[in-house]
N, C-alpha and C positions, 0 to 999 in steps of 0.2 A: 199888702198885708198889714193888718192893723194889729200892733205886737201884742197889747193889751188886753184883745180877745182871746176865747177858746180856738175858734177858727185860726187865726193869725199863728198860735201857739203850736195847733196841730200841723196846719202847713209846712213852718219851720221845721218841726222833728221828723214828718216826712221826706221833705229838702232834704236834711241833712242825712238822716239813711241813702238816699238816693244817692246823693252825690260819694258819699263813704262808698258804698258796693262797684258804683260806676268808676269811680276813679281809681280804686284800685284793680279794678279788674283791666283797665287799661293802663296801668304803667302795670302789669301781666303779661299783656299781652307786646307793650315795648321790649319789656325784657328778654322775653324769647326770642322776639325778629331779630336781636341784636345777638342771639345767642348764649345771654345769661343763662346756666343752670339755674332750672326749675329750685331747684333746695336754695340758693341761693338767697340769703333774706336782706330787703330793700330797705333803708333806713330813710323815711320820710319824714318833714316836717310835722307837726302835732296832730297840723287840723287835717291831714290827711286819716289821720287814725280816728276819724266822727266816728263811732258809734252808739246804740240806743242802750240807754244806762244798763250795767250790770244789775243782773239779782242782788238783793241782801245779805243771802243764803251762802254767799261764797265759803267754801272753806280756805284758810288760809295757808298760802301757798310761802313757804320761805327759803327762800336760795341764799347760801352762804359762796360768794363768790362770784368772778367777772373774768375768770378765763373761757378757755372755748366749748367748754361744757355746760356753763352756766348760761352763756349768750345762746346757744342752741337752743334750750331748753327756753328761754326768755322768749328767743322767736317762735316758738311753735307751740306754745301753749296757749292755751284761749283763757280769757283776763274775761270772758263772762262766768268761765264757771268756778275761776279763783281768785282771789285778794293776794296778790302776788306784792312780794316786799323782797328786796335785795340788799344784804349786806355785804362790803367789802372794802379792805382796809384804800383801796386803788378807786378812785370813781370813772376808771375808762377802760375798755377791753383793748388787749394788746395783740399785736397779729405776728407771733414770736419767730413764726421761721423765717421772719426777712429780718430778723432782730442785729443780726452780724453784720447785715450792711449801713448800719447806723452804725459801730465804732468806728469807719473810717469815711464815713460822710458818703456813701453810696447811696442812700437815701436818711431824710433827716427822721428824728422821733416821732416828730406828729405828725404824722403821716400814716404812721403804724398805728394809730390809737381813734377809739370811736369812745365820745362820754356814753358811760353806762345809764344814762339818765332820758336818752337819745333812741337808745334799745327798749324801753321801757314797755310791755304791748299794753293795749287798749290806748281808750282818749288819755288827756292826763288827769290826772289825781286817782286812775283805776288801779296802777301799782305803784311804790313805792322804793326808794333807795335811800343808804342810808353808808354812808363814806364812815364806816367802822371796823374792827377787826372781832372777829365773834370769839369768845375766849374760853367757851364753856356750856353742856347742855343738861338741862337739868329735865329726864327723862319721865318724872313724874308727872311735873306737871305740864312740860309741853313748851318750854320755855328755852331760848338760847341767849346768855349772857353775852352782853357785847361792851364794847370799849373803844371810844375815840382818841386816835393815836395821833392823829395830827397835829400842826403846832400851834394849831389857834385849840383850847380846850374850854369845856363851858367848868360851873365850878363843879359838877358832877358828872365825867365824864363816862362813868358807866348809865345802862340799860339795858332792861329785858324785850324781848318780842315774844311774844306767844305764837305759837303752831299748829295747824293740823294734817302736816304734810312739809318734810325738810329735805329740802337737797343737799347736800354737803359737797361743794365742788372745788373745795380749796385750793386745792394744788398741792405743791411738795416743793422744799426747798430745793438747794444743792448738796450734794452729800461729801465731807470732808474724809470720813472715813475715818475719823480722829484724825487724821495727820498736822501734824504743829504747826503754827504756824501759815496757814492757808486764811483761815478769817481773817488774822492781821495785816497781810502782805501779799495775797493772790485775789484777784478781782474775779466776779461769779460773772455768767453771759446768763441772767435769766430776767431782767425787770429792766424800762427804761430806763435808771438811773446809772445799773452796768454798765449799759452801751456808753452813756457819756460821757463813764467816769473814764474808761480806756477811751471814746474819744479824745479828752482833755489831755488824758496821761502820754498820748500818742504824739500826740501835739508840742506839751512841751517838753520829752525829749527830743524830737526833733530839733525845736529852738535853741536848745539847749547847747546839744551836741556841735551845733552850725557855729555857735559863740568862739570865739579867738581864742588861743591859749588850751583850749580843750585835748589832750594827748589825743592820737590814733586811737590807743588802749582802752579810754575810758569813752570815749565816742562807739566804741564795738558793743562796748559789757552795756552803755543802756541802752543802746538800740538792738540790745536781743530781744526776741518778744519769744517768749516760753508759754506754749498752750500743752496743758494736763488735762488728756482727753481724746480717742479718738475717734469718738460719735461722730452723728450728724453736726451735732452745734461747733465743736472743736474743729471738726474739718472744713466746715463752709468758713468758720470764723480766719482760720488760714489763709483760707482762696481768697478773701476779702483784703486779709493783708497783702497778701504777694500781688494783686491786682491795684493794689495801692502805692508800692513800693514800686512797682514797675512802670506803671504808666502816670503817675502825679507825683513822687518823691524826686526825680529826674529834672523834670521840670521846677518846682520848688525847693527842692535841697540838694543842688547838685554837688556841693561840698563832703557829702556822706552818704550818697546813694548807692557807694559799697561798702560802705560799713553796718548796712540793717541783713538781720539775719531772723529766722523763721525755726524753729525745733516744736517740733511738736511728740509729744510723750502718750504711750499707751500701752496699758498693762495689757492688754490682751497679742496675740501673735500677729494680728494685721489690725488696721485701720478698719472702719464702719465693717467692724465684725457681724452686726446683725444683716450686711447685706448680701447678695449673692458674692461667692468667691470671685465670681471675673470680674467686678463691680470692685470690690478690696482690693484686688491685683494691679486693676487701671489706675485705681486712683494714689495707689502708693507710687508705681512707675511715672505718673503725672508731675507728683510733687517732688520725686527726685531728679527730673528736669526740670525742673524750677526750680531746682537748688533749696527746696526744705528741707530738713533734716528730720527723720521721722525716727523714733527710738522706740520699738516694740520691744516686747516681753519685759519691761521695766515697772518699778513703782518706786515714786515719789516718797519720800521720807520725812522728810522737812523740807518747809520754806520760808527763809530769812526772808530780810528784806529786800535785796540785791540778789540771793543764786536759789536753787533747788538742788536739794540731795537725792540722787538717780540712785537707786538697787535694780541693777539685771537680775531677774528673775533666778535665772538658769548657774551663772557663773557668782553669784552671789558678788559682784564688782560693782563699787560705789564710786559715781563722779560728781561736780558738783559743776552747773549751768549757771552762767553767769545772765541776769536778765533786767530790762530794763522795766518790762512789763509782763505779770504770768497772768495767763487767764485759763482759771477753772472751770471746767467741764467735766463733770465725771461721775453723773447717773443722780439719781435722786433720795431726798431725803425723808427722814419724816416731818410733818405740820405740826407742830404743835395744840392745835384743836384737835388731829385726829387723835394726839396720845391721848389727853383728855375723853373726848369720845370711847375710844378703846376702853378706858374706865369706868366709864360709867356702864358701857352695854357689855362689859366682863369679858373683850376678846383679848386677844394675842396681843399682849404689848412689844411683842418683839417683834411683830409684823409691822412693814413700814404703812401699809395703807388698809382701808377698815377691809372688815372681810365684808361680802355681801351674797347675794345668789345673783341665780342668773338672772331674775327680774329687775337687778342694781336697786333690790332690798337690803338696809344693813342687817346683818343678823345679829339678831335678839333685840333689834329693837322695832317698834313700832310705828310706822308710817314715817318711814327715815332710807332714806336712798343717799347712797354715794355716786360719784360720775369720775371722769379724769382721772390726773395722776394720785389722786388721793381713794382711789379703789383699788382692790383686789380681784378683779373681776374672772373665775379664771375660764379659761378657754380651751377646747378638745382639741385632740392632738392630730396635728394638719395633716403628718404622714399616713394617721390611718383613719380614714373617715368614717370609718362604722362606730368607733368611739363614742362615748355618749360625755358632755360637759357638764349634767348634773353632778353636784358633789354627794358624796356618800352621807356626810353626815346629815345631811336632808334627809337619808332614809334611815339614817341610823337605828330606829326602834323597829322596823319593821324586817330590817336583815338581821338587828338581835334574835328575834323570831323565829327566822329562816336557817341562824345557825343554831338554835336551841334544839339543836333533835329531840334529845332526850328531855325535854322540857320541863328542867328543875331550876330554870331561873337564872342560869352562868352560862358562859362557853368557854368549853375546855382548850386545852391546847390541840386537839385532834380535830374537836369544833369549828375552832378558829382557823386551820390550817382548810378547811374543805370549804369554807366561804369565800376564803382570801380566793382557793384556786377560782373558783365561781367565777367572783367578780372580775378576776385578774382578764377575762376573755373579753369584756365589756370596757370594764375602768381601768386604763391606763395606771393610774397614780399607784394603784394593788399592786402594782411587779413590787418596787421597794420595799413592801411590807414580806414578801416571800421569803422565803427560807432558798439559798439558793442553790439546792438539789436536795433530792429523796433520802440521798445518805444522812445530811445532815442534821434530816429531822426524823432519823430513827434513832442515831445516836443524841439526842436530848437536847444538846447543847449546841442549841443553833442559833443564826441569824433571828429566827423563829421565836424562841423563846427567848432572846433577849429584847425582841418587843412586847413578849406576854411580862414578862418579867417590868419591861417601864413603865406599863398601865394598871399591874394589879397593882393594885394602892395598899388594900389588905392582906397581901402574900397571902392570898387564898390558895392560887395553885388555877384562878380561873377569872376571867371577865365580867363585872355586872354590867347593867347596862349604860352606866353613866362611865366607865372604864372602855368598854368597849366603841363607845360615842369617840372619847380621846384616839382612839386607837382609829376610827374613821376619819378623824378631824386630821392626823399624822398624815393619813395617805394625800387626804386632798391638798397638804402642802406641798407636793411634788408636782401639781398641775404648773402648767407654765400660767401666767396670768397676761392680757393683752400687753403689747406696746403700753407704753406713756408717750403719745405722740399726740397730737391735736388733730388728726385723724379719728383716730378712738375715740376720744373726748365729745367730738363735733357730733359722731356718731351715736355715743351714748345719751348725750344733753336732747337730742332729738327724738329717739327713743321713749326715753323718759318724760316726752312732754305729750308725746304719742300715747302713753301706756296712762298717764292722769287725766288727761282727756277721755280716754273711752272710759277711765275707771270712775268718772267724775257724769257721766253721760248715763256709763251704766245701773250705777245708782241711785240716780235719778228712777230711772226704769224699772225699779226692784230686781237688776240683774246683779251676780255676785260673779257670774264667769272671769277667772285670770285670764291676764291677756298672755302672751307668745311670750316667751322667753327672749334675751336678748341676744342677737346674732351679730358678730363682728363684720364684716365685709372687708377685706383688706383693698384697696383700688389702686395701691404704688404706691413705693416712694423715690424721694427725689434727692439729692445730693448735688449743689454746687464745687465745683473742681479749678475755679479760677479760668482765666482768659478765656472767657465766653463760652465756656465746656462746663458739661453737667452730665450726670449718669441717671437714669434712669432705670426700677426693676418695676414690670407689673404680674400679676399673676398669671399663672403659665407657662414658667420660668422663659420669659423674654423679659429681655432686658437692652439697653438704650446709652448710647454715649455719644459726646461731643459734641459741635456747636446746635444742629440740629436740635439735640435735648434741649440745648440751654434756651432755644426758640421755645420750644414748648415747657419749660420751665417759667418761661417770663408770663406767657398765656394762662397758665393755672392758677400760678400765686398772684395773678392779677384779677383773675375771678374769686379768688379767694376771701379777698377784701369783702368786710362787712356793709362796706356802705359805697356809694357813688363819691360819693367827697373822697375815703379815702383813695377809690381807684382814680383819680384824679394827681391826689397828691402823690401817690406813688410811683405814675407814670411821668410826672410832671421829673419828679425827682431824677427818675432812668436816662428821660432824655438830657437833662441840664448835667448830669455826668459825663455822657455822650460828647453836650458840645462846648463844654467847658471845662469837664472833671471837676472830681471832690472838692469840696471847700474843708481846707485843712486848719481854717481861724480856731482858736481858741477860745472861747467864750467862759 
């Protein structure tokens, strides 16, 4: 091949297709022999990503974020028919639900983490990252304000991106619930930096405690470790400690290997309330052989430095939890871009995540999708499947119509009550809106009218249409909305890269057809329980426990991993626990 010719130049770009299509289509074809799920996306070196340059024409593609909605989305989107750019304050995706086995050294950080630069699809220079925190969108012109937060800063650390197409996949903090004192003194389980900071914290009270001169007393109070929380994250974070404390503390500290103690705090009546009840019942009986102390129907109050202020729900009786280390867990907050968001596109600022449809459209705004824990996606109601997941207010104008009988422009209160009954047979979210019996809305003064009464705005005595909208907008707030789980996320990021592809294909073609709506598929979930035991529910109410699960625990969250490197490091990590256990150094 002579480079410098036409010929020379064509062979090349042929070569390199060829070998692009063949080569992957054979680590394809590995991955299945091996039993990789097919969805599973392969994180290969560059030049494995040769392909024959993009159009010009791209429209551009901007993803805010590098959690598991935005990597989905990254994998399965085609980089010929968009100019794909990522922002996010993190430059590497994190694989959060083995996150708790990193505070006590059951697997290390990087091992959990793939650079988002790495995920990047097409050859390189086709998309684009940019390690910043987006702060802002300014909906006119198409543009998302960004800000480099990190410690090296240029002398103008803001910039804009322009857009024709935004994913918002930010995520969601931890949520404090205002309680005092939790930012200062209680450590979050949600970013690598958590995990190491109670690694470290774990660490040196241990060392500490083991020190001469130390009373019994004060060896108990900081080797209490208080988790507030009793999710998924809270409970596995447990089973990690007491897995920790039983088979490496013994061996390494055996001067105070009964003085560590385990409490774990939860406002709800059992433990992993979202999961099946025999699932909540195991795993509380689990942890009170193992000597956890599990405290239901309680909320946190404050938390000092040293203890937490416990209210029981029920008996209104306060104690105080002496602790060495607390770790927060306890649902989610809002983002800060999305309250910004929320402003600019006029939704609910009291909603923690943006509202969208079911196509993971934000609404009111324009070529702007939400994904993950920073949506509202909501979903029909599982016990009755005839149910329909469209929101009302999507029809709003056209059921104004349908309750206008008399059609002078309003809907009255007798109006309003015969639509509600309508809908209530279809949309779920309509019960709340009802009146809750016949009597009560002969005699006037009902349930009934005191929702006609909070949307007429002009005490007309009737609904316009932008009143009545509010009053659809109500009901759809009763819908339950998906999980915030990386499940959902993984699922919607995929979706959505499905849904711009055909929509990117089809206008090409002068087709304007919507694509399917978005459908959640629930597949399981999983719950670690400490000493080699995990529970397991899948749909069809079956459900799974003990060491067996934890086999099949190890198998999924190991196909889970993003890339071949990490499934390496991760298994690498399992066995060197196996035949040496945790490393408890402090660094």
């Amino acid at each position: 091949i002579i480079r410098g010719t036409p010929l020379g130049t064509a062979t090349m770009a042929s070569s390199r297709a060829f070998f692009s299509s063949h080569s992957r289509r054979a680590f394809g074809v590995a991955a299945a022999a091996i039993g990789v799920p097919a969805a599973l996306p392969l994180v290969a070196p560059s030049f494995w990503a040769l392909s024959d340059a993009p159009p010009a024409e791209r429209e551009k593609l901007l993803i805010l974020g590098s959690g598991w909605g935005a990597v989905a989305c990254l994998k399965n989107i085609d980089a010929k028919l968009y100019d794909v750019s990522v922002v996010s304050p993190r430059n590497y995706f994190l694989n959060t639900p083995l996150l708790p086995g990193v505070t006590v050294g059951t697997v290390e950080a990087r091992s959990l983490i793939e650079p988002t630069r790495r995920l990047l699809p097409g050859a390189p220079g086709d998309a684009r990252f940019f390690e910043a925190a987006a702060t802002s969108v300014n909906a006119k012109n198409k543009t998302v304000v960004c800000r480099d937060e990190s410690d090296v800063q240029s002398s103008d650390p803001e910039f804009s991106l322009r857009y024709d197409k935004l994913v918002i996949a930010v995520g969601s903090p931890c949520n404090t619930f205002g309680t005092p004192g939790v930012r200062e003194h209680a450590v979050f389980l949600k970013e690598v930096d958590d995990a190491l900071r109670i690694r470290t914290k774990l660490a040196d009270l241990l060392e500490t405690a083991s020190l001469p001169g130390v009373s019994e007393e004060e060896q108990k109070d900081m080797l209490s470790v208080v988790v507030v929380g009793g999710g998924p994250t809270g409970v596995e974070f447990a089973a990690e400690m007491h897995d920790f404390l039983t088979e490496d503390v013994p061996k390494l500290y055996p001067s105070v290997k009964d003085k560590v103690s385990i409490t774990l705090v939860q406002s709800a009546e059992h433990i992993l309330n979202t999961y099946d009840k025999r699932i909540s019942q195991y795993a509380a009986e689990k942890f009170k052989r193992d000597g956890i102390e599990v405290i239901t129907g309680a909320r946190v109050l404050s938390v000092s430095s040293d203890a937490v202020c416990v209210m029981d729900k029920r008996t209104k009786k306060k104690t105080t939890k002496k602790f060495g280390v607390c770790v927060w867990s306890t649902g989610l907050g809002k983002h800060a871009f999305v309250d910004s968001a929320q402003k600019t596109w006029n939704q609910n600022r009291k909603r923690r995540a943006l509202a969208t449809d079911t196509r993971l459209r934000v609404r009111g705004a324009e070529g702007v999708y939400a994904i993950g824990d920073c949506a509202d996606v909501k979903s029909a109601d599982s016990k009755d499947p005839k149910t329909k997941v469209l929101e009302l207010v999507d029809m709003a104008s056209d059921l104004f119509k349908q309750a206008d009988t008399d059609k002078n422009g309003s809907v009255d209160k007798a109006e309003f009550a015969t639509i509600l009954e309508t809908l209530s047979r279809t949309y779920p979210q309509v019960r709340a809106l009802l009146p809750k019996d016949d009597a009560s809305l002969e005699k006037g003064d009902s349930h009934l009218q005191d929702i006609m009464d909070r949307f007429d705005d002009d005490k007309s005595g009737s609904l316009e249409l932008g009143e009545f909208t509010k009053a659809m907008a109500e009901a759809d707030a009763r819908l339950s909305s998906h999980p915030a789980t990386a499940q959902v996320a993984n699922q919607q990021g995929e979706y959505l890269a499905r849904a711009l592809n055909e929509a990117a294909r089809r206008k090409r073609r002068g087709d304007v057809e919507d694509v399917a709506p978005f459908a959640y598929t629930h597949l399981g979930s999983f719950a670690t329980l400490g000493s080699e035991k995990a529970a397991m529910e899948l749909p069809g109410d079956f459900i799974s426990t003990g060491f067996g699960t934890m086999v099949l625990w190890y198998g999924v969250y190991m196909s889970n991993c993003v890339s071949w490197r990490n499934k390496f490091l991760v298994a690498g990590d399992w066995i060197k626990k196996v035949v040496w256990g945790r490393d408890s150094s402090r660094m």
